[in-house]
DOTOR-138838 format. One record per residue (C-alpha): residue in one letter; x, y, z. Coordinates in steps of 0.25 Angstrom, whole numbers. Example, Ala and Ser with C-alpha at 12.3 -4.5 7.8 and 13.67 -1.06 7.14 Angstrom:
BEGIN
A, 49, -18, 31
S, 55, -4, 29
END
This chain:
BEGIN
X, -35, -198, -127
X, -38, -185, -132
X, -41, -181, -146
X, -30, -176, -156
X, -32, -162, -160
X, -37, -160, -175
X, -25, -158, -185
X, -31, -143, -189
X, -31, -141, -173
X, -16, -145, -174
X, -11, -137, -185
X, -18, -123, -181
X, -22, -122, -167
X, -22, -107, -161
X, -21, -105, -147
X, -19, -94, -136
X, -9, -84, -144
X, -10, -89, -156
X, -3, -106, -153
X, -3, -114, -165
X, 4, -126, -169
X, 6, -131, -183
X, 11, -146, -185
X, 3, -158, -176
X, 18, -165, -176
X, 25, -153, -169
X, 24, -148, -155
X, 23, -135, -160
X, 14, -125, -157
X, 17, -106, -156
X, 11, -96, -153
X, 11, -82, -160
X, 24, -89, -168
X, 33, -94, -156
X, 33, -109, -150
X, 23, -110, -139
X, 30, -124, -136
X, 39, -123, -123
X, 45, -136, -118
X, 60, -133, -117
X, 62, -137, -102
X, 56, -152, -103
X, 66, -154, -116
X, 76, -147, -106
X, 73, -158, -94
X, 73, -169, -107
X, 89, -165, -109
X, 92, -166, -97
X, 86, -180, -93
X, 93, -184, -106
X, 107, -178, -104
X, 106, -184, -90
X, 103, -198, -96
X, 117, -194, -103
X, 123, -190, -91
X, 122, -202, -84
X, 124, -211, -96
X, 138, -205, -96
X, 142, -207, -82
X, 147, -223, -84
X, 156, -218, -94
X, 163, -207, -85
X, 164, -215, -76
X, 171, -227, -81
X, 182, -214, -89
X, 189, -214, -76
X, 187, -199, -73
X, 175, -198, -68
X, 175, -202, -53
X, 161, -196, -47
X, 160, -192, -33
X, 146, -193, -24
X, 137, -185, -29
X, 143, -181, -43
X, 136, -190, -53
X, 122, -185, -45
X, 127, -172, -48
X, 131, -173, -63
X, 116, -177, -66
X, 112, -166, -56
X, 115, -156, -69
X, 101, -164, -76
X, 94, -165, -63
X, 94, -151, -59
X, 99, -146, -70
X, 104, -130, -68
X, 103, -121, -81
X, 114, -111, -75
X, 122, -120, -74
X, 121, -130, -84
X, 112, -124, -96
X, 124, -121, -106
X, 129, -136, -103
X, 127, -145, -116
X, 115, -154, -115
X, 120, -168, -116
X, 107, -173, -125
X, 113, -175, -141
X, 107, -178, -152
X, 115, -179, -167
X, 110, -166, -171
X, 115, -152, -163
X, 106, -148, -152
X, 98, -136, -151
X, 99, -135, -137
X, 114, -138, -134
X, 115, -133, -119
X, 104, -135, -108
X, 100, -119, -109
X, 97, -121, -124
X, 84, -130, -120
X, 79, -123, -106
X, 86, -118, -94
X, 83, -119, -78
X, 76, -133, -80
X, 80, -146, -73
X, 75, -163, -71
X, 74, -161, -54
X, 64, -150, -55
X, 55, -157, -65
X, 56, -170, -58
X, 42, -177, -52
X, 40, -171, -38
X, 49, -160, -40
X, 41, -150, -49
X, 27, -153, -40
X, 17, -141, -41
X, 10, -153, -54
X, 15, -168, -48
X, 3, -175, -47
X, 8, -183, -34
X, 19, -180, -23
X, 31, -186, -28
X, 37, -186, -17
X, 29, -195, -11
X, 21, -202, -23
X, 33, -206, -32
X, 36, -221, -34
X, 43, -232, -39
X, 57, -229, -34
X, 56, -233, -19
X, 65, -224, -12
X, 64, -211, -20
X, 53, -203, -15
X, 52, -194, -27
X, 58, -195, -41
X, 67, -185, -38
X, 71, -194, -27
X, 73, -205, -37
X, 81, -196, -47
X, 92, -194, -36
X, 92, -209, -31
X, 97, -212, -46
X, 105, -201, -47
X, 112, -203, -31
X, 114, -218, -37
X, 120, -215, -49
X, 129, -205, -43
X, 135, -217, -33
X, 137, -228, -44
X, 144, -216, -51
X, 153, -213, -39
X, 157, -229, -38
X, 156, -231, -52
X, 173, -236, -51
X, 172, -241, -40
X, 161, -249, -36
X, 150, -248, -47
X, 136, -256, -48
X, 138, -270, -51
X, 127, -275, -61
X, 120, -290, -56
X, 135, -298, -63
X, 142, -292, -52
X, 148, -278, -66
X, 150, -265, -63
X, 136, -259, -71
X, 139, -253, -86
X, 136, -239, -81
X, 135, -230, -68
X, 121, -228, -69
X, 117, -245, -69
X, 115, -250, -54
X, 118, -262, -50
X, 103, -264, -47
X, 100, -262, -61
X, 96, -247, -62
X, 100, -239, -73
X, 99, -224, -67
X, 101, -217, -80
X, 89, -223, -85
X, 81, -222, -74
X, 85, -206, -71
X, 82, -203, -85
X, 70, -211, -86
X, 63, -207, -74
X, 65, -190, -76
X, 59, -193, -89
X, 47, -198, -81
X, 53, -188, -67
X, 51, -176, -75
X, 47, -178, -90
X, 35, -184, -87
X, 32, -180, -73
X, 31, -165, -78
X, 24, -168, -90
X, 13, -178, -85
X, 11, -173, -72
X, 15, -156, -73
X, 13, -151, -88
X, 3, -159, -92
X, -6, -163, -80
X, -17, -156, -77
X, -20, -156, -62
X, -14, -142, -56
X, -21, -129, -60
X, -11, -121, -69
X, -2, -132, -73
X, 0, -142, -83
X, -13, -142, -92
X, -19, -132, -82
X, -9, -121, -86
X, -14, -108, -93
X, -18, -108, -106
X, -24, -94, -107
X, -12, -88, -114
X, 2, -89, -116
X, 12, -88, -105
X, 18, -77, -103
X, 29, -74, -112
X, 26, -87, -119
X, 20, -95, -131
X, 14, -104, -125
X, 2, -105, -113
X, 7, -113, -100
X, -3, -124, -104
X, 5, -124, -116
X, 18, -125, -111
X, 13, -135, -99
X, 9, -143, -111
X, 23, -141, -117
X, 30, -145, -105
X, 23, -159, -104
X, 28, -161, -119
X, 41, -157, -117
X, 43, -168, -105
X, 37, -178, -115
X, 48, -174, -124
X, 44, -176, -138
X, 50, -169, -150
X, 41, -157, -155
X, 40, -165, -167
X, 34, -176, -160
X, 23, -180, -168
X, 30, -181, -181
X, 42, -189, -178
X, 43, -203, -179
X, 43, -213, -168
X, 56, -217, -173
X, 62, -202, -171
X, 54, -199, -159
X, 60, -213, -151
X, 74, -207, -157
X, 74, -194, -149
X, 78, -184, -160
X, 76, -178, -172
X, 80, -165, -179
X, 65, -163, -183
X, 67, -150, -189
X, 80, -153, -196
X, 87, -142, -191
X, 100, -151, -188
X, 99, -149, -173
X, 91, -155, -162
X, 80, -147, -154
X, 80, -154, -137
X, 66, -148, -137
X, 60, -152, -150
X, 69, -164, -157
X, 68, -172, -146
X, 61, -183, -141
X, 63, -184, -127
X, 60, -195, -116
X, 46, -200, -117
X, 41, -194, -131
X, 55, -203, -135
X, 51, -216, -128
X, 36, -214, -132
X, 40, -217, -147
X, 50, -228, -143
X, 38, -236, -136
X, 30, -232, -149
X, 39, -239, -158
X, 40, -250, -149
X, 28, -255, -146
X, 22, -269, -151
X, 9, -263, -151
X, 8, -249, -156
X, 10, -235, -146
X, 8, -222, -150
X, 14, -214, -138
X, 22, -204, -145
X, 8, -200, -155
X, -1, -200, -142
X, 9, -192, -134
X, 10, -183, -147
X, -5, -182, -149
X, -6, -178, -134
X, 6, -167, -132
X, 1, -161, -146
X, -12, -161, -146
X, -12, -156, -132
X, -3, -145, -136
X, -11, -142, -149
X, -24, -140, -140
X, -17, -132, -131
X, -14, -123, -145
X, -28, -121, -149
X, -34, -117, -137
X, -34, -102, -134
X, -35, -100, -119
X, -36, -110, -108
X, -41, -123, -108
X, -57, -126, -106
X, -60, -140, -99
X, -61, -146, -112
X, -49, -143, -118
X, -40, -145, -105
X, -48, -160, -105
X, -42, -160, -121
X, -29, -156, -117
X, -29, -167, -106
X, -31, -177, -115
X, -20, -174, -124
X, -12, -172, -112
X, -17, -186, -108
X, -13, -193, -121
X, 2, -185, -121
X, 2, -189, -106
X, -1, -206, -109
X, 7, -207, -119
X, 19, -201, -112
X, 17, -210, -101
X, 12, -222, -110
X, 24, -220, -117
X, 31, -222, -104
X, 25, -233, -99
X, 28, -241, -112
X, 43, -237, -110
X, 42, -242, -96
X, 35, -256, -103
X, 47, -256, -113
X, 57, -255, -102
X, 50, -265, -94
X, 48, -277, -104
X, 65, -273, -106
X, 68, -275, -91
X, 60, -288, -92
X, 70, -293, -103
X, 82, -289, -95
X, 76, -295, -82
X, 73, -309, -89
X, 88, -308, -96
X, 95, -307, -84
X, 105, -318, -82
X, 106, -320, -97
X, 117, -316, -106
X, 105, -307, -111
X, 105, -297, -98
X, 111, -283, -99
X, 111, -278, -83
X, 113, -262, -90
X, 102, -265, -101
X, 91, -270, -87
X, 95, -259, -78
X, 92, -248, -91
X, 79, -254, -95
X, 74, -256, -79
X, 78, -240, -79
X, 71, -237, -90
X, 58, -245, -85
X, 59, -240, -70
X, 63, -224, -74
X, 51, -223, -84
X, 41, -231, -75
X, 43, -220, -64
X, 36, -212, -74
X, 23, -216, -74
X, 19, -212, -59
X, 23, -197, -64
X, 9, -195, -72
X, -3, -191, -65
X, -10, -197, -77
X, -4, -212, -78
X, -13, -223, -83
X, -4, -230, -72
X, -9, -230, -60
X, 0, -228, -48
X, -1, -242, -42
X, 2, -247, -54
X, 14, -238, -57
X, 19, -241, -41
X, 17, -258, -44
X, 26, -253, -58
X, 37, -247, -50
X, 37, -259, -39
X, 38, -270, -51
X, 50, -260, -57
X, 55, -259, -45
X, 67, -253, -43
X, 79, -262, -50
X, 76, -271, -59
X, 77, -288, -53
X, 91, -292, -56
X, 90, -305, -47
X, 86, -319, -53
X, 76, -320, -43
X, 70, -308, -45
X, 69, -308, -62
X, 57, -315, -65
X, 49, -304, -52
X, 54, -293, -59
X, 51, -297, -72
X, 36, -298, -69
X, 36, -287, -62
X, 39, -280, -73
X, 28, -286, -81
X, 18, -282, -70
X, 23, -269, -72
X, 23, -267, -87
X, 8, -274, -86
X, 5, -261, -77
X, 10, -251, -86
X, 4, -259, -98
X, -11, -258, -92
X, -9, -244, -86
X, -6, -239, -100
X, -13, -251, -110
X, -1, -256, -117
X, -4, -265, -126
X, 0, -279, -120
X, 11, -281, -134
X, 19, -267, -129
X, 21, -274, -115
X, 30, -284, -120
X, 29, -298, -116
X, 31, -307, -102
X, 47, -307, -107
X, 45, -290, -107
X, 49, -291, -123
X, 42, -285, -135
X, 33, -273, -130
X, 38, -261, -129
END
């Protein structure tokens, strides 16, 4: 883990055109007076994730208002809009995300224009990808990429919704499911869609494009030697910006609580309105803090990550010129440590998740089961766990994360016969994932998946 950069470093570090920043707690850094931060298009791809979440969560109630009678093809369309998402079209529409304060950025265009999920997904945007996801991706047998899989889900949601009144999913008591988006196999596919682009794309781009190292000109390899044309900022700079914009953390970051940083938002600068790019704690930076405050022995992901995408951007402030061996090797380490705790942070979610589908798989057949609450937590384990294989700097190695995804499966065991299997299977698993990132045994949770995260 690298070395924090001293306080005096911090507070006045002068680099190529004059770059300085002036708070440790603040992702803030100019040059020559003007912000030399740039991440608008990550917080863009955030919403959209987000407001399709909303989207879908939506659909049930639609349904059941008696106007809405879908044909083929027009749920799959609907969530098309986030997917591939058309600025011409559509970038004067109201975002869906809210908050109890006015937005800055009411409509799409307000936040960043011509961007969208599909082009950003793992195997889609190639020139950095460390492997060939079209033929290297796992853990979804069937779905040869994880764009591939993104339109399994979508397809599959798209039908329930079309025979929603007249012959919807049957949960395992013989009811129609509580909402369009639960199969009858016990798969949530809001959760799962929303969970895997966050791994799909958020993490994807930012472990394995803007903060990887392995393709000459890209990533931590960009230029340093001045600003980019008509900008603040260098294209290492901005690289390293990109990489914290898909972690989503507020720029504010380092002095929030854990308790604010695990609730989302906060008007930090008390204007009375809510900045998307700067107020916002999205995906993982949100669920870092969440682990944090619930871990039996004590984490700190949302410092480490801190520490990393900070330091790392404070370095890059006081270095006048490109990088010599030395300081790209410093900049790695703090990209490691950012990089870790992102995935650690991840990988304790997916703990968490497990030892909750361990609960649900052991209550089944008791007035304790809730068939809605198992398929949502199994999501929730299954779309974060395809995550890990997008780093091509895991701790997990990729036989491991293959045996992770066999004991996952697909569905979660909703046969008597198959409960007690399944069950340790999952605690196979979650022993893997402890190792791989030493987990403290107390955060496991124990052989009934209770306590621990």
């Amino acid at each position: 883990m690298p070395r924090l950069l001293p306080l005096l470093t911090l507070l006045a570090c002068n680099g190529p055109g004059g770059d300085d920043t002036t708070d440790a707690t603040t992702y803030a850094f100019e040059r020559g007076g003007e912000s030399s931060v740039s991440y608008s298009g990550q917080t863009f791809r955030h919403v959209l994730i987000d407001d399709m979440k909303g989207h879908i969560g939506g659909l049930t109630d639609r349904l059941n208002g008696g106007s809405f009678f879908p044909t083929e093809g027009e749920v799959a369309g609907e969530l098309e809009f986030y997917l591939g998402f058309d600025s011409s079209v559509a970038g004067s529409l109201e975002v869906g995300f809210s908050a109890d304060l006015p937005l800055d950025q009411s409509v799409y265009d307000d936040i960043s224009s011509d961007k969208n999920l599909r082009e950003k997904l793992a195997g889609n945007d190639t020139v950095t990808d460390h492997v060939d996801w079209q033929t290297a991706f796992v853990g979804w047998p069937g779905a040869e990429s994880p764009e591939a899989l993104v339109d399994l889900w979508v397809d599959t949601l798209d039908a329930q919704a079309v025979g929603w009144n007249s012959a919807p999913p049957l949960d395992p008591d013989g009811a129609p499911v509580s909402a369009v988006y639960v199969t009858a196999e016990g798969q949530d596919l809001q959760q799962l869609l929303q969970k895997f682009l966050l791994g799909a794309v958020a993490f994807s781009q930012g472990a394995d494009d803007y903060l990887d190292d392995d393709v000459d000109g890209k990533g931590l390899l960009a230029d340093h030697s001045a600003p980019a044309e008509g900008k603040a900022y260098t294209e290492l700079e901005h690289a390293w910006d990109e990489g914290f914009g898909y972690f989503g953390a507020s720029a504010s970051y380092g002095e929030w609580t854990k308790d604010e940083i695990a609730a989302g938002v906060k008007d930090a600068d008390d204007s009375g309105s809510i900045d998307l790019g700067s107020e916002v704690c999205w995906g993982a930076s949100a669920n870092a803090a969440k682990r944090d405050l619930g871990a039996v022995s004590a984490t700190t992901f949302t410092e480490d990550a801190w520490a990393g995408f900070h330091g790392g951007r404070a370095l890059l402030a006081s270095i006048d010129g490109d990088l010599d061996e030395a300081q790209l090797d410093e900049l790695r380490g703090y990209r490691d440590q950012a990089v870790l705790a992102w995935e650690s942070a991840i990988a304790a979610t997916i703990v968490h998740y497990i030892n909750e589908v361990i609960v649900d798989t052991e209550a089944i057949g008791t007035g304790d089961y809730d068939f809605a609450g198992h398929a949502k937590h199994w999501s929730e384990m299954k779309g974060f766990a395809l995550s890990l294989q997008f780093s091509p700097h895991s701790p997990l190695s990729d036989d491991d994360f293959a045996a992770v995804m066999d004991k996952m499966g697909t569905a979660p065991a909703l046969d008597g016969d198959d409960l007690t299997a399944y069950a340790t299977a999952l605690r196979e698993a979650r022993g893997l994932i402890g190792e791989a990132y030493g987990f403290d045994a107390a955060n496991l949770g124990d052989e009934h998946g209770q306590n621990g995260w």
